[in-house]
ZAMARGU-4260 file (C-alpha; in steps of 0.2 Angstrom, whole numbers, plus 5000, padded with zeros to 4 digits):
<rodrens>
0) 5000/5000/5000 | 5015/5009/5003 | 5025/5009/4985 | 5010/5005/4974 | 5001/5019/4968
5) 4982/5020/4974 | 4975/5018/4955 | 4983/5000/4952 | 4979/4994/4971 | 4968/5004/4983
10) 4962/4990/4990 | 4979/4986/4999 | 4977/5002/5009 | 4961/4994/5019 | 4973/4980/5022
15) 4986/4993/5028 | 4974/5000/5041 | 4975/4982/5050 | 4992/4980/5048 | 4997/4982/5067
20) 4984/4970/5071 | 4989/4955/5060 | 5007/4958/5065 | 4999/4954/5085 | 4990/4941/5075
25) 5006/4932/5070 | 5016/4933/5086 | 4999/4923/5092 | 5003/4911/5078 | 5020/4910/5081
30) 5019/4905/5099 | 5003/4892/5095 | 5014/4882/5082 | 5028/4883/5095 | 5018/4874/5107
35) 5011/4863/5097 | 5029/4859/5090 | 5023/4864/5073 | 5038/4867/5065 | 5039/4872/5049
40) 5024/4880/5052 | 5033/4890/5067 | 5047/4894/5052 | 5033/4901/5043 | 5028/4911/5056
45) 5045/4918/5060 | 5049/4922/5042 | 5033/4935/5041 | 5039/4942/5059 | 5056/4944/5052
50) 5047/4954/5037 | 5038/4965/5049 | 5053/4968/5057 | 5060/4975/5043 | 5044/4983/5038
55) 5043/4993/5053 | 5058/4996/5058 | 5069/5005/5046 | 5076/5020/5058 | 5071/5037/5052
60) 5083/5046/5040 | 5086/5063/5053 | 5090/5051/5068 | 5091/5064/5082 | 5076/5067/5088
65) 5068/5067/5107 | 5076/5076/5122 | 5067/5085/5136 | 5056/5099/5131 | 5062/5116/5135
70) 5054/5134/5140 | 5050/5143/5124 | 5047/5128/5111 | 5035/5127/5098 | 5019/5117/5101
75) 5009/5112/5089 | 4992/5105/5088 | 4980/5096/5076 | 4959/5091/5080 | 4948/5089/5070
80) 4933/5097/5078 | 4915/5094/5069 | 4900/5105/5075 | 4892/5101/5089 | 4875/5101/5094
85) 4864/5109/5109 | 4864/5103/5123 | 4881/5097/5125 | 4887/5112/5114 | 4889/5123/5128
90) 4898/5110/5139 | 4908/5105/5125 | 4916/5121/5121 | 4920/5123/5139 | 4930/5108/5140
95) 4938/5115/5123 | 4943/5128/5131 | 4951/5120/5146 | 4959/5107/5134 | 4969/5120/5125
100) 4972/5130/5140 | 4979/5115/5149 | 4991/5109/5134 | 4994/5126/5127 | 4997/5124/5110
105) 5008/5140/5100 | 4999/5134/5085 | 4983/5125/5082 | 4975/5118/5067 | 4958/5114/5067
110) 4946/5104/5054 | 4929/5106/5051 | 4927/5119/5063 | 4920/5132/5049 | 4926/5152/5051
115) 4919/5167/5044 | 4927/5183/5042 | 4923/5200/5038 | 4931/5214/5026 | 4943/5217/5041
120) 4950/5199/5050 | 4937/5198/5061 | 4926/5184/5064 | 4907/5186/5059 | 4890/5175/5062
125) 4893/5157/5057 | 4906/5153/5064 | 4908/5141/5076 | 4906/5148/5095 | 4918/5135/5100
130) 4932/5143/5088 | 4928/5161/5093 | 4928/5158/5110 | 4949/5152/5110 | 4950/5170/5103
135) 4944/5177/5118 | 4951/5181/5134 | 4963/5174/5143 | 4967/5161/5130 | 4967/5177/5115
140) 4972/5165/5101 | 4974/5174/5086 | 4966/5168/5068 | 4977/5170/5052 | 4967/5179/5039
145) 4972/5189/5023 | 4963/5200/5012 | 4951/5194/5004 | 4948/5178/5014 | 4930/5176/5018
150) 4926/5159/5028 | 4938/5142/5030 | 4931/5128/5038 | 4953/5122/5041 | 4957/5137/5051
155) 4976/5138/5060 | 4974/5149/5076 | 4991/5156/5086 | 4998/5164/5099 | 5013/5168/5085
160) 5012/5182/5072 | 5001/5175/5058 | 5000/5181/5042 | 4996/5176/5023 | 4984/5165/5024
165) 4978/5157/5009 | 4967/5141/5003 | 4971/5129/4990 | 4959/5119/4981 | 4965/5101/4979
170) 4953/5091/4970 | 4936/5096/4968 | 4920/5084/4962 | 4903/5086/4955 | 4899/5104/4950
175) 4883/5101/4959 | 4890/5094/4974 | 4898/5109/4982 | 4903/5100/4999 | 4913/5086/4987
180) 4929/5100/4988 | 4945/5096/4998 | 4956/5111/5000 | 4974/5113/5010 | 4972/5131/5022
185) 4991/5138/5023 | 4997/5152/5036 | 5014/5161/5038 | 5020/5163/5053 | 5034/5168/5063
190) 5044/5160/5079 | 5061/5165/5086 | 5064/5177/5072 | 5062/5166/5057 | 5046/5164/5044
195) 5039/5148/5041 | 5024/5141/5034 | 5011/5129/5043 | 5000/5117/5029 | 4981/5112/5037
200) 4978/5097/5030 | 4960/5088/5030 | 4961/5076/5015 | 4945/5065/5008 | 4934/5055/5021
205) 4925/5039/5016 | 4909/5047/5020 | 4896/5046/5031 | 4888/5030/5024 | 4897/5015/5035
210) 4893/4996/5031 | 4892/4994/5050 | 4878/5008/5051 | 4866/5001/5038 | 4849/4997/5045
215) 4847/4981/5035 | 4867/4973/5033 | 4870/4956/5023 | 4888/4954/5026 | 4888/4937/5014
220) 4882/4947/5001 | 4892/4953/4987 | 4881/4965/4983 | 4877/4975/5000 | 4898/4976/4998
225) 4900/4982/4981 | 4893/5002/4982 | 4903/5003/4997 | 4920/4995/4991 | 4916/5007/4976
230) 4915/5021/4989 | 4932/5017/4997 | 4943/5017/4979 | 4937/5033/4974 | 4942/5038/4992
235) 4960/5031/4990 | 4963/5037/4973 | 4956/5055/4977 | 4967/5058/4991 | 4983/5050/4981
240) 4980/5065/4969 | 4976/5078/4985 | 4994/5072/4990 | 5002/5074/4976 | 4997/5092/4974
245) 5002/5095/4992 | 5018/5087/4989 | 5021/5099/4973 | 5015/5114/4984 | 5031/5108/4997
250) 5043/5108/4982 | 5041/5126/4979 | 5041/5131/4999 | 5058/5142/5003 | 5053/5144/5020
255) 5054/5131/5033 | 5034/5120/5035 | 5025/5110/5047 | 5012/5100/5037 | 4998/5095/5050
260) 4980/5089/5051 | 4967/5075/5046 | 4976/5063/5033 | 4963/5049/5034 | 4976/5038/5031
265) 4989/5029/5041 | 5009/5027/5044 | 5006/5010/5030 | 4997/5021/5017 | 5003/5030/5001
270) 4998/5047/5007 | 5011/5044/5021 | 5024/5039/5009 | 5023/5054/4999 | 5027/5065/5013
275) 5041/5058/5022 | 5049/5052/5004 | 5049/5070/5002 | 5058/5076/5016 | 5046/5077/5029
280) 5048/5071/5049 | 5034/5063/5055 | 5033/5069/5075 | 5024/5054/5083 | 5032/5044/5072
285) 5051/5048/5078 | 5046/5052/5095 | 5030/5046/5101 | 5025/5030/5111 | 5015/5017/5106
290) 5004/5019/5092 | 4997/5036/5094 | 4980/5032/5087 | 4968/5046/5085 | 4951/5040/5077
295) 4940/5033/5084 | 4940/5042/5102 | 4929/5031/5110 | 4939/5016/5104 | 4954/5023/5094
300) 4964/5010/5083 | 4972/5018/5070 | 4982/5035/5068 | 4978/5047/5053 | 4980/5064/5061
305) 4998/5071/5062 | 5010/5082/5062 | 5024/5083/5049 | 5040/5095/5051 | 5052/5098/5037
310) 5072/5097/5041 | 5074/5114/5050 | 5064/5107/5064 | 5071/5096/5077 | 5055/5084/5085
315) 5057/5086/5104 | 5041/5074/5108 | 5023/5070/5102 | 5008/5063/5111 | 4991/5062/5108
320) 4982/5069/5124 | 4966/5061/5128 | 4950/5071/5126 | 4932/5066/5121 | 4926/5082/5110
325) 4925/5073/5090 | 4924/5058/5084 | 4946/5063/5082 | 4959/5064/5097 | 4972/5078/5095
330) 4988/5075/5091 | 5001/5088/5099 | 5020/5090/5095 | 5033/5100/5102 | 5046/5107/5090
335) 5059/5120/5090 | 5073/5124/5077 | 5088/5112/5073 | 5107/5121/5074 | 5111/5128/5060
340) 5128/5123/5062 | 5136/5110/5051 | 5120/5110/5038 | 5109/5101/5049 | 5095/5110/5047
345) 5099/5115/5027 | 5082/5112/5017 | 5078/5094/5007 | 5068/5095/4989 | 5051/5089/4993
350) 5054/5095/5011
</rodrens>
């Protein structure tokens, strides 16, 4: 699912999502045919462990990550935040509130949380009161805007100077389907006296329609499978060309990036691929523990929200804290500028 492009074999990315599961499923093996002096069937066994060894463990090309975190470094955070609905909208935002008070994120980019601007910057009816409020005092987060910009549904908030913000439309579908449009939101912004640029990222969902939610399911039935199997390759194959054209965007960046926000698509999948091919430090990835997942909250088993940093950023940690807001966690990483000494933090094509 990694190598192969979507077109040819999308479906090997719904085997990707499992991946860390057969692995467990394998070592169970493994020890069954052990016991039961199975052999060659043990060798088996062995053979694929050995394979997901190497799979999984091929050490990260910048190789000096981690360290304690220090006064004064850069964290950042990615949520996806859907509307909420009365009652528990009034609750839930105050729980928002003390979430990002508590973790204290210096930048924050949120999906699905839609914000409407007037003429000036300033934020107008529509949008979302749990947005606005994080402008307000004492947390005074500040929204990039530019000239021009009128609404966003991927805004990045800061308590950094923000500037240039700008949207980019990434594949759009049916003319008459307006919501069927997926667009990367990217701010400038400034930190210890140097520009950068952060990407909010929130590529193509599956939809709402989920096999396990039909009212009537026939799992034996090819045909209650086939619309949604149809479903899940255009999916795959949108997103592959959403990536692309991010990845295109990141070859003409001369600033230092941090690419962050709702991939659908795991550490296994294409998408993943093209980033950190390109250059791109994948912050859980080199320093997190475990397996970070973020969806689903109530029961999270896979990761597809992160946070990428291009090669002038040193990772010093990334978690994913627990809160119960979406249907997402939030995945929060703490960066801060590599030395410049010795080249270390000179930029990578595609980075």
């Amino acid at each position: 699912a990694r190598y192969v492009h979507p077109r040819y074999t999308w479906w090997a990315e719904l085997v990707a999502i499992g991946l860390p599961y057969l692995a467990f499923a394998v070592v169970v093996g493994a020890a069954g045919a052990v016991a039961l002096r199975a052999w060659r069937l043990a060798a088996a066994y062995a053979l694929v462990l050995v394979l997901a060894v190497v799979r999984f463990g091929v050490p990260h090309p910048f190789g000096d990550g981690g360290g304690a975190p220090r006064p004064g470094d850069l964290r950042v955070m990615t949520y996806n935040v859907p509307r909420w609905g009365s009652p528990a909208e009034a609750a839930k935002t105050s729980r928002l509130r003390a979430l990002i008070d508590s973790l204290e994120p210096g930048l924050l980019a949120l999906q699905e949380a839609l914000v409407n601007f007037d003429g000036k910057g300033a934020l107008t009816d529509g949008t979302r009161p749990y947005v606005r409020t994080l402008t307000e005092p004492p947390l005074g987060y500040e929204v990039a805007y530019s000239s021009g910009q009128r609404r966003t549904a991927q805004p990045v908030l800061g308590r950094v100077s923000l500037f240039d913000l700008s949207q980019q439309t990434l594949r759009a579908g049916r003319p008459a389907d307006m919501k069927d449009v997926t667009y990367v939101a990217r701010a400038g912004f400034e930190w210890k006296g140097r520009r950068a640029v952060l990407y909010n990222v929130h590529l193509r969902s599956f939809g709402s329609d989920k096999p396990w939610r039909a009212d009537n399911p026939h799992l034996f039935d090819w045909g209650f499978w086939k619309p949604y199997l149809h479903q899940y390759r255009n999916a795959y194959r949108a997103r592959a060309k959403e990536i692309e054209r991010i990845r295109k965007m990141l070859r003409q960046e001369k600033r230092p990036v941090i690419v962050a926000g709702d991939f659908n698509s795991t550490p296994h999948s294409w998408v993943y691929r093209q980033l950190t091919a390109g250059g791109m430090q994948d912050a859980f990835g080199r320093t997190g523990d475990g397996w970070g997942s973020t969806y689903h909250s109530d029961l999270p088993f896979a990761r597809i929200d992160f946070v990428f940093a291009s090669a002038e950023w040193k990772i010093v940690e990334a978690r994913v804290p627990e809160a119960d807001l979406s249907d997402h966690r939030p995945m929060l990483a703490t960066l801060r500028w590599r030395s410049r000494e010795g080249g270390k933090g000179k930029r990578q094509e595609g980075g």
